[in-house]
Backbone bond lengths (Angstrom), bond angles and torsions (degrees), N, CA, C in turn:
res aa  C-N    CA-C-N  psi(-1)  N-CA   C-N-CA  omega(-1)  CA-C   N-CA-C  phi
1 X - - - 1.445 - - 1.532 108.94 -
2 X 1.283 121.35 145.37 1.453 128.89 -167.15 1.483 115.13 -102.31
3 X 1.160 132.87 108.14 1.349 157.96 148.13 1.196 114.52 -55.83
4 X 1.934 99.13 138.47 1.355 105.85 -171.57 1.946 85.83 -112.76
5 X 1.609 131.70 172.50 1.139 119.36 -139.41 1.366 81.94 -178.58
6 X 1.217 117.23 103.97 1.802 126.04 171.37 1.458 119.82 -51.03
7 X 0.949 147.50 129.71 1.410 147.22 162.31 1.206 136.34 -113.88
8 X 1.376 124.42 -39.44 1.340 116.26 119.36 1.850 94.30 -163.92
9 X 1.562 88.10 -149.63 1.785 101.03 -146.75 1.659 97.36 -142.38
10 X 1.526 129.57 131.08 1.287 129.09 160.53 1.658 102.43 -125.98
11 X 1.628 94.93 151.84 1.519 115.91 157.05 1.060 104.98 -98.93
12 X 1.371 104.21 123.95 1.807 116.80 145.82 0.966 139.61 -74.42
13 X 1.189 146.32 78.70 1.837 120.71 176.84 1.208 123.18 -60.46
14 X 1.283 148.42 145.70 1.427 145.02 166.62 1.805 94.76 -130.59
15 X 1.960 74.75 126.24 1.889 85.77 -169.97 1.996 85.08 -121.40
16 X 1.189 113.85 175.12 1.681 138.17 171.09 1.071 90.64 -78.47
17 X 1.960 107.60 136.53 1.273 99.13 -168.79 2.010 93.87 -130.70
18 X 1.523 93.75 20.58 1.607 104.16 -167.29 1.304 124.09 104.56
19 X 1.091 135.45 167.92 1.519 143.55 153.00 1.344 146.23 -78.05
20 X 1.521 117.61 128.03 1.491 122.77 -164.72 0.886 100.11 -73.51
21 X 1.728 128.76 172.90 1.338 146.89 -164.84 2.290 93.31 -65.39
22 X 1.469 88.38 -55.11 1.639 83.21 173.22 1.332 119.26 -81.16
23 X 1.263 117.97 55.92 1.647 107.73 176.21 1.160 125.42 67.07
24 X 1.161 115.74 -18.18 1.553 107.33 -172.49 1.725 123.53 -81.31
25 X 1.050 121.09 148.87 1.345 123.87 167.22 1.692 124.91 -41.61
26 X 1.342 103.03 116.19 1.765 94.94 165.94 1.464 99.94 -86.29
27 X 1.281 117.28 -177.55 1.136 130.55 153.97 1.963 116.83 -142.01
28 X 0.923 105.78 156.37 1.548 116.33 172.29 1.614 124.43 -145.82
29 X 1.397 125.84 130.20 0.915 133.93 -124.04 2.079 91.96 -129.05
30 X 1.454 111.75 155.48 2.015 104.26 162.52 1.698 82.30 -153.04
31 X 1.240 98.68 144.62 1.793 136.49 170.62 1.191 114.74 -78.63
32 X 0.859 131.05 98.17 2.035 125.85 138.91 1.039 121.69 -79.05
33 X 1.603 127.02 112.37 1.168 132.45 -165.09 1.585 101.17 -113.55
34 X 2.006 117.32 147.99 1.481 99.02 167.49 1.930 94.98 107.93
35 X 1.401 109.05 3.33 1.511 130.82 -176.06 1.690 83.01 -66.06
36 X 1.512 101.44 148.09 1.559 133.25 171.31 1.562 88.32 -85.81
37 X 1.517 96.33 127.83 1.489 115.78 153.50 1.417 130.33 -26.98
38 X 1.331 106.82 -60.24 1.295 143.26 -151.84 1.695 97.92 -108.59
39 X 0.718 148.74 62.45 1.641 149.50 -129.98 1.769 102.76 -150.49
40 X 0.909 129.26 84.33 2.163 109.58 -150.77 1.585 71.36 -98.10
41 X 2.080 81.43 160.28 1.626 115.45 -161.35 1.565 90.18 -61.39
42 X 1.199 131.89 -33.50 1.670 114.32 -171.90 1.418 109.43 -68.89
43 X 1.421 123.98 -34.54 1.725 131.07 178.86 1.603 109.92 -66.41
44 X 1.618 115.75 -15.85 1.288 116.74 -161.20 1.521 90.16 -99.81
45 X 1.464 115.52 -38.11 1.443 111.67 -159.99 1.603 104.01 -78.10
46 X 1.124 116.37 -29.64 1.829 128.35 -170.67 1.977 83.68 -68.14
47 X 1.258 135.09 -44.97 1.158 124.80 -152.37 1.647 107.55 -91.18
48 X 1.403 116.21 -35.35 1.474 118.24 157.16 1.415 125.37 -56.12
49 X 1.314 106.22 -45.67 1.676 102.62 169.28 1.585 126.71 -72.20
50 X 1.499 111.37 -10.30 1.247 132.68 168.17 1.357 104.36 -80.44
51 X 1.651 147.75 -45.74 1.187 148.79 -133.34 1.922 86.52 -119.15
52 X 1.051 107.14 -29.09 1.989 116.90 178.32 1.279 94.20 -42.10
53 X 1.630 106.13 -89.32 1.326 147.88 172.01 1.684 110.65 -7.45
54 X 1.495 115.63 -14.74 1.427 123.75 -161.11 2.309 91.24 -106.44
55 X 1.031 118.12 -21.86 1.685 128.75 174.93 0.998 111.19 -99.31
56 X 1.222 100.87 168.65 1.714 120.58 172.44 1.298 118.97 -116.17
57 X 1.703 104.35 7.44 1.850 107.65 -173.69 1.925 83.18 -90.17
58 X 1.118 117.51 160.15 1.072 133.88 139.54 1.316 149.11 -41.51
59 X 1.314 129.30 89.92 1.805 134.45 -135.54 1.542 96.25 -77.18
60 X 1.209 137.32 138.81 1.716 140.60 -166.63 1.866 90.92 -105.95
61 X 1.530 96.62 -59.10 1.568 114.32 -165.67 1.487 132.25 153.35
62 X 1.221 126.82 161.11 1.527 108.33 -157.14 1.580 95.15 -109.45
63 X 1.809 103.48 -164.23 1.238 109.36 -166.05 1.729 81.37 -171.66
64 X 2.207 100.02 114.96 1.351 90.90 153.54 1.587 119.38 -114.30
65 X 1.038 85.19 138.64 1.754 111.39 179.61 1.506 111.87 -90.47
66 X 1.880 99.32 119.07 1.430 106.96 175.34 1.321 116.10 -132.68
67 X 1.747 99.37 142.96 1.636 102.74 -173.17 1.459 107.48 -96.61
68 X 1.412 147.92 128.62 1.209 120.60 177.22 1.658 94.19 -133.86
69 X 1.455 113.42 149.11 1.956 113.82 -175.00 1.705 83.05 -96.85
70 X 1.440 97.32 153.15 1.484 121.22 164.93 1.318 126.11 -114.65
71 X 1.421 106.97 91.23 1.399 126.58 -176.98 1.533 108.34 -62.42
């Protein structure tokens, strides 16, 4: 039977990173790597709005990214 097997875990932030020649939105992004598996969306959200709070770009929203091997 096949097992899924944590490997690890990043936070993304994605902040406004300004405007293109056509108006459009950039965006720009910073990594925390070394994220707990087991990490629930309320522990993730208290720590993005904590890690926001550190810029002056405008916080959009995060994204966690997980690697897991399948045994």
């Amino acid at each position: 039977m096949a097992n899924l097997e944590h490997k690890q875990a990043v936070l993304k932030l994605i902040y406004e990173g300004g405007l293109t020649e056509d108006g459009k939105m950039k965006t720009k992004s910073k990594s925390y790597r070394n994220l707990q598996g087991a990490a629930s969306a309320d522990q993730l959200e208290v720590v993005a709005t904590t890690l926001s709070s550190f810029t002056n770009s405008p916080f959009i929203g995060a994204e966690k990214i997980e690697t897991l091997n399948l045994n």
